[in-house]
C-alpha positions as CSV (number, residue, x, y, z in Angstrom):
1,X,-37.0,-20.6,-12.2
2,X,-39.1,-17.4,-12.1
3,X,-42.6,-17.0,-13.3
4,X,-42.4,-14.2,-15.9
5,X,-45.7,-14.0,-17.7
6,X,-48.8,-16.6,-17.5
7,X,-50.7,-16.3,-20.5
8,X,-54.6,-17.6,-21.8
9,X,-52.8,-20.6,-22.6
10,X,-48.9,-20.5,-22.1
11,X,-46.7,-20.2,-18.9
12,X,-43.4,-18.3,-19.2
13,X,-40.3,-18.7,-17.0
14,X,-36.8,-17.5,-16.8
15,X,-33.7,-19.9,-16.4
16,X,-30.5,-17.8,-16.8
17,X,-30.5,-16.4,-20.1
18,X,-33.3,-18.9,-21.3
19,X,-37.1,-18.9,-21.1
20,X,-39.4,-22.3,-20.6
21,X,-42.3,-21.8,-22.4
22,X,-44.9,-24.4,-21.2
23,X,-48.0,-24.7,-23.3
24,X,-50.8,-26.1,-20.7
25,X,-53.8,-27.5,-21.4
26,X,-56.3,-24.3,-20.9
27,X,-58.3,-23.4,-23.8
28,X,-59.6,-19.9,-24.1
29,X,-62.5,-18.5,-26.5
30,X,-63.1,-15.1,-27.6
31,X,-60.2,-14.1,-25.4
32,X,-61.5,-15.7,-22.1
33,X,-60.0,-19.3,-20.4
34,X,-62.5,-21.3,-19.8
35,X,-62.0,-22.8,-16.3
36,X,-62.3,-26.5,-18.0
37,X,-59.4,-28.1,-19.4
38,X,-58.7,-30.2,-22.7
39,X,-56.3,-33.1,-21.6
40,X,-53.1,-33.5,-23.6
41,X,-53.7,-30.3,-25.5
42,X,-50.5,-28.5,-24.8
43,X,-48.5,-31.5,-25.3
44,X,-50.3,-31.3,-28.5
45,X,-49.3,-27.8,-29.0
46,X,-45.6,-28.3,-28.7
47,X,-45.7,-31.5,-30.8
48,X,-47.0,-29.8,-34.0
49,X,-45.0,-26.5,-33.2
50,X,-41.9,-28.2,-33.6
51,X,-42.9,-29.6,-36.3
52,X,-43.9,-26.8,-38.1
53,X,-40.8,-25.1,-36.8
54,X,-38.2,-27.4,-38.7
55,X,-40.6,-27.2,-42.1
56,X,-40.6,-22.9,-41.8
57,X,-36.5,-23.1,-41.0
58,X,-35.6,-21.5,-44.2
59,X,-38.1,-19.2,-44.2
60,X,-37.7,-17.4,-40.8
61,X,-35.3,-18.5,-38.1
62,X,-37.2,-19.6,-34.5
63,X,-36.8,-19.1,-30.6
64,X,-36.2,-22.9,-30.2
65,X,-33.3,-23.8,-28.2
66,X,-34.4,-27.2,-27.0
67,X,-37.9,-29.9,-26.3
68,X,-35.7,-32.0,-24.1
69,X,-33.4,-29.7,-21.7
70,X,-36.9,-28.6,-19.4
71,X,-37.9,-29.4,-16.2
72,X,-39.4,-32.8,-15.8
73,X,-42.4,-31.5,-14.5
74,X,-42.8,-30.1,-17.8
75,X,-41.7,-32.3,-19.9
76,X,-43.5,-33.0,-23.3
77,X,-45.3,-29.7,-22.9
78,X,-42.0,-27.2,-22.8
79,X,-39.1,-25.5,-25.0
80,X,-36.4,-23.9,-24.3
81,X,-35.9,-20.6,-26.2
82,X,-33.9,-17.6,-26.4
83,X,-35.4,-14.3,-25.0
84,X,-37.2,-12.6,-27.7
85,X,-38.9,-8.7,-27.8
86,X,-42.0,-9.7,-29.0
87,X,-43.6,-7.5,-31.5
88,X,-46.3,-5.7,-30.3
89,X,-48.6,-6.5,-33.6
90,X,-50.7,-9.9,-33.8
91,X,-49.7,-11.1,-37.4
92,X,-52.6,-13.0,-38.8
93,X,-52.5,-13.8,-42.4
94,X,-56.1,-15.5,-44.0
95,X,-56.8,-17.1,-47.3
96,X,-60.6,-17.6,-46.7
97,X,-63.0,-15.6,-45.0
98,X,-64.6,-16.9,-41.2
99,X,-64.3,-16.1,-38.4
100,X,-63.6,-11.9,-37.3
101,X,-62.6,-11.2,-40.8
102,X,-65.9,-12.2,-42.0
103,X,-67.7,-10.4,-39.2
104,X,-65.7,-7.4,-40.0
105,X,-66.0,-7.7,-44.3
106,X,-69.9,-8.3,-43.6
107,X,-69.3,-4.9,-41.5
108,X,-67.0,-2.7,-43.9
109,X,-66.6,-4.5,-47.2
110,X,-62.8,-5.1,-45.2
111,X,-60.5,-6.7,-43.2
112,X,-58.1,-4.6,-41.4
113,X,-58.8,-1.9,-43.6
114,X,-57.9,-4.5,-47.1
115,X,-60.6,-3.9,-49.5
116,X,-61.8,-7.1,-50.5
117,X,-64.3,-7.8,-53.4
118,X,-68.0,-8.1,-52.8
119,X,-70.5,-10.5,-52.5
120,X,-68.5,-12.8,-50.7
121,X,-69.8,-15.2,-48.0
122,X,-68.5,-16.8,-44.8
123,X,-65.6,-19.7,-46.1
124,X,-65.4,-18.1,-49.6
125,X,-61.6,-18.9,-50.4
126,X,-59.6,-15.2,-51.3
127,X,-57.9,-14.4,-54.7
128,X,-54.9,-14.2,-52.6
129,X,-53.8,-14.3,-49.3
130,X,-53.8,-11.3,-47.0
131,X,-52.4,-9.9,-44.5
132,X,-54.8,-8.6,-41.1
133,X,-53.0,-7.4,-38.7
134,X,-54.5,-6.5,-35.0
135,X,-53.5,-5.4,-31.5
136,X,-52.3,-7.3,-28.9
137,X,-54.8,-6.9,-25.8
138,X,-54.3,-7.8,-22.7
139,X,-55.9,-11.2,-21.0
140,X,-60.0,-10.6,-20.4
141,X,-59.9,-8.2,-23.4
142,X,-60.2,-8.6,-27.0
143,X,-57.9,-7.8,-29.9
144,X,-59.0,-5.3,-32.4
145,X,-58.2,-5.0,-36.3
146,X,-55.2,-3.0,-37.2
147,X,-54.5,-1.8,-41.2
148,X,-50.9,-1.7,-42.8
149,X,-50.4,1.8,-41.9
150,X,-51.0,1.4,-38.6
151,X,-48.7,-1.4,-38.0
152,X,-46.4,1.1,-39.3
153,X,-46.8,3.7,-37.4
154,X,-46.5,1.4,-34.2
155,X,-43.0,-0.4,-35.8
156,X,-42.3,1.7,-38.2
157,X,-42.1,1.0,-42.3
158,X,-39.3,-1.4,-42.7
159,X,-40.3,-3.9,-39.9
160,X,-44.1,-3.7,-40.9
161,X,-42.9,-5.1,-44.8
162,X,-41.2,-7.9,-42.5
163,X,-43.8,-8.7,-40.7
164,X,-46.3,-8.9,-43.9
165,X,-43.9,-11.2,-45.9
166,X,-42.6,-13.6,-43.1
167,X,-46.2,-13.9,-42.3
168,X,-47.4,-14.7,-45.8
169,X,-44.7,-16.6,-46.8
170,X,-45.2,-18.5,-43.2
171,X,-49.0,-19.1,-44.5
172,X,-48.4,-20.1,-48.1
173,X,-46.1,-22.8,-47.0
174,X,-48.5,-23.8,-44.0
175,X,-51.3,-24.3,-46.7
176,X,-49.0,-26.4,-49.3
177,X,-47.7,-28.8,-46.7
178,X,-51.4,-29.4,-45.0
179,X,-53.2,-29.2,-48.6
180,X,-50.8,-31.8,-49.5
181,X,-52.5,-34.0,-46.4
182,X,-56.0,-32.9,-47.4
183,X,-56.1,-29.8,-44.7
184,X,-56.7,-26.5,-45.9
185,X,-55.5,-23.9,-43.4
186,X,-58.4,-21.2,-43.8
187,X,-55.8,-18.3,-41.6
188,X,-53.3,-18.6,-39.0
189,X,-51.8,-16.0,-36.4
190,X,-48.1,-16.1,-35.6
191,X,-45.9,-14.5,-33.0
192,X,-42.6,-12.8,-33.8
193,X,-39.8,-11.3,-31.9
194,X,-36.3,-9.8,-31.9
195,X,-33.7,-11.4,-31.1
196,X,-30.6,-10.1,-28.9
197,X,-28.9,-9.6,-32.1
198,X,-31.4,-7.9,-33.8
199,X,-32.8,-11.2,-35.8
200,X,-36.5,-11.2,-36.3
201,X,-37.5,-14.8,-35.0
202,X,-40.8,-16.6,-35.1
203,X,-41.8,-17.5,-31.5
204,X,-44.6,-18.8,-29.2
205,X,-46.3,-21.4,-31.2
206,X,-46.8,-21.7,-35.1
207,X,-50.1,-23.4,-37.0
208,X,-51.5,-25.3,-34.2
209,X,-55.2,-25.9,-33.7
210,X,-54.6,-22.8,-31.1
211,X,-53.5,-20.6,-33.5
212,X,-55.4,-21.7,-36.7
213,X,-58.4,-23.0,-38.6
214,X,-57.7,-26.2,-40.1
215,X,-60.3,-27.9,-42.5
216,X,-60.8,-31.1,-43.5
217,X,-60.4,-30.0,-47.7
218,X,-63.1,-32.8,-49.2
219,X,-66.2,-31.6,-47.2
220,X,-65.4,-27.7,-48.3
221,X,-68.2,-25.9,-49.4
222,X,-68.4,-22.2,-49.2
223,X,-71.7,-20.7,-47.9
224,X,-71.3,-22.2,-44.6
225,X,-70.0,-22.9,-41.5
226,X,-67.0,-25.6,-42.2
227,X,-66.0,-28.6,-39.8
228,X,-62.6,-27.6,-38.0
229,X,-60.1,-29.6,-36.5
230,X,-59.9,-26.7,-33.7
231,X,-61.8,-25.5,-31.1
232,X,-63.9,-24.0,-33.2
233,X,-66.4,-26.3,-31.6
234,X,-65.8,-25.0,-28.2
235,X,-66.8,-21.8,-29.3
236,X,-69.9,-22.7,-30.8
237,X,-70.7,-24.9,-27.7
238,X,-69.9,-21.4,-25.7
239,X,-72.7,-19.3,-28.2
240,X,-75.2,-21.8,-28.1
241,X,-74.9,-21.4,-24.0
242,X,-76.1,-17.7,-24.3
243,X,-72.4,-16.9,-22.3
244,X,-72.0,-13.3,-23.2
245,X,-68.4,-14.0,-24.1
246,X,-66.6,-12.0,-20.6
247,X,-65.2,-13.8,-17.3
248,X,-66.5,-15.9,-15.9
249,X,-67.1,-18.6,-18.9
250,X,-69.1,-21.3,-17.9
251,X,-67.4,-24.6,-17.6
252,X,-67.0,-27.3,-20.7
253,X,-69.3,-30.2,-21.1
254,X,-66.9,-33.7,-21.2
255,X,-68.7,-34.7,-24.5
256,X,-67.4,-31.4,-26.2
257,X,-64.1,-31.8,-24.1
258,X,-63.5,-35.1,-25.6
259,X,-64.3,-34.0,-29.2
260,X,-62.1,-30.9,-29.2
261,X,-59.3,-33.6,-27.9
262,X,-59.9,-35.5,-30.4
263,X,-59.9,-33.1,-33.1
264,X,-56.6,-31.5,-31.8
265,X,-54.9,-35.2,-31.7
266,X,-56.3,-36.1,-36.0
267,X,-54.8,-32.6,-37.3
268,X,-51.7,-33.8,-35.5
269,X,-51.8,-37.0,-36.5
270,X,-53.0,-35.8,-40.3
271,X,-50.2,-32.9,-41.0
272,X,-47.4,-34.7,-39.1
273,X,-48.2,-38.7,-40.1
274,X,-46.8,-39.7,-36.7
275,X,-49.2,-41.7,-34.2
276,X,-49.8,-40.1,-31.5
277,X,-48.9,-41.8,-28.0
């Protein structure tokens, strides 16, 4: 196999027509990897992605080819998928506002250039779900707010109304399948591609604790910070360090190690109702 890409957290490699992508277990903050590990986190990640993937089937086809045909070295942490073009637009979609979307509201009275109403503070849940776009920077370098018309001027009109609905749609059903297990799912970013054929596909990974914010629904309160079963605690461990958020980050404590393990296996274990092993 070749080496294509290695990502903050994923590995890519070519095998004939295929790729392997292997989720490890790096964990990366404001768009740095932290040189410390979370054990069992990409196995994790490729649990709950397939998972996801066979509930968002009829929805929007996926890359997934295979969990099982992978190298052994691999194995538990890898899929098999087609070769997609990846879209060059992060599609984030958010029903409450944390996070950069609050930072950027608190800013503008906006995210990615949607008007939103004021007097709203950080976990207030939106009228409706929106969709924030931003750009796709490179490792070491952070992603920056894009609006609608920008998306289309970078894939052009028809493909940007694709990429708003599969990612709302994506969303809404991500939010009625966890709120049904007492999670709300305050946003989530998603990866799409083209196909060989021309098929937009979903790719990468799909509402894991990587790509979302997951809350535990009976201890929501708006007007504050909420618990997350993410690494959200990671990067409050990495503000309260003084780390000025660029490379090098400093290395992980095992007590906040352990807990963002932990809190990666419950949403698992809560969303799926499998026990993990």
């Amino acid at each position: 196999m070749e080496l294509l890409h290695s990502g903050k957290v994923r590995d890519v490699y070519a095998d004939g027509d295929d790729i392997i992508l292997v989720a490890s277990d790096r964990v990366s903050v404001y768009d740095v990897v932290l040189p410390t590990p979370i054990p069992d986190k990409g196995r994790v990640l490729t649990a709950l992605s397939l998972w996801w993937f066979s509930q968002l089937a009829d929805i929007v086809p996926n890359h997934v080819i295979s969990a099982t045909d992978v190298p052994a070295e691999f194995a538990g942490r890898a899929l098999r998928c087609r070769r997609l073009s990846m879209v060059p637009v992060e599609c984030v979609a958010r029903g409450y506002l944390t996070g950069s979307g609050l930072a950027d509201y608190e800013k503008t009275g906006a995210v990615s250039g949607v008007e939103l109403p004021p007097g709203l503070v950080e976990a207030s849940r939106l009228a409706e779900p929106i969709f924030t776009p931003s750009t796709k920077a490179p490792a070491g370098q952070h992603d920056e707010p894009m609006t609608y018309a920008e998306v289309e001027t970078v894939v052009g009109a028809d493909t940007a109304a694709e990429l708003r609905r599969i990612t709302l749609e994506v969303y809404r059903r991500g939010c009625e399948l966890a709120e049904a297990r007492g999670i709300i799912v305050a946003d989530t970013k998603i990866e799409l591609g083209w196909a060989a054929d021309g098929t937009l596909m979903l790719g990468d990974e799909v509402l894991t604790s990587d790509s979302s914010r997951f809350w535990p629904a009976d201890g929501y309160t708006p007007g504050r910070p909420q618990f997350s079963f993410d690494k959200q605690n990671v990067r409050d461990w990495s503000v309260s360090t003084g780390w000025d958020k660029k490379p090098p980050a400093p290395p992980v404590p095992a007590d906040v190690v352990e807990l963002t393990r932990a809190r990666y296996i419950e949403v698992y274990e809560r969303l799926t109702g499998d026990r993990w092993t």
